[in-house]
C-alpha positions, 0 to 999 in steps of 0.5 A: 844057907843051908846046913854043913854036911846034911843032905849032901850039903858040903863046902866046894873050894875052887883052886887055882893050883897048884898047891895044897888044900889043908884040912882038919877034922877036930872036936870028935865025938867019940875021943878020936884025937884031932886029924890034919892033912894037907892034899897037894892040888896040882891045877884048876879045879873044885874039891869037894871036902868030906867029912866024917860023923865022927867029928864036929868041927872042920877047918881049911886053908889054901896055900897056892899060887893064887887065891881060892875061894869057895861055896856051900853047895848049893849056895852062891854066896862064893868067899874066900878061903882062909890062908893059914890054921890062924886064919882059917874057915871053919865049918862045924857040923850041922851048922848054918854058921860057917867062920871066916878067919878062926883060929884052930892053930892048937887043934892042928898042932895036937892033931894026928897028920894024915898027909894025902889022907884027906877026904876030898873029891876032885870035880874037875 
């Protein structure tokens, strides 16, 4: 697998809206505090998620009608996604270690929230 968030390198959540997207950058490297947010997805599409350097762990969960799933780009290994901040994926930066089923409830609970803040980038 190639390595999270280098070279364009960035996970891709298929949903099946509607629903929501929820996403949280934590462990910063420059004392930022945590950020969490949730992105309403209202239909069928892929998101792209961003990222910033400013942080080296991600996480997200898909609360919709219908599962998700989703891929590093350029991977075809497709997984799912996980369903709550107790049952999430986690993608640290620069990793090729990707975490299915993590648990990040006390970073989201500490985190500043940044409803429809989120960086993600709607493909279709």
């Amino acid at each position: 697998m190639s390595v999270a968030y280098e070279n364009g390198i960035a996970p891709i959540v298929t949903a099946c809206g509607p629903g929501n997207l929820h996403h949280l950058s934590y462990n910063s490297n420059n004392g930022q505090p945590n950020y969490v947010g949730k992105q309403p997805v209202p239909a069928d599409t892929d998101v792209v998620l961003g990222f910033s350097l400013a942080f080296l762990g991600y996480g997200f969960y898909w609360d919709g009608t219908c599962p998700a799933c989703w891929h590093m780009a350029g991977s075809s290994e497709i997984l799912p996604v996980g369903t709550s901040w107790t049952n999430a994926t986690l993608v640290p930066w620069g990793s090729t270690e990707i975490v299915l089923g993590g648990n990040v409830q006390a970073q989201a609970n500490s985190a500043v929230v940044h409803d429809n803040l989120v960086t993600v980038y709607f493909t279709h």
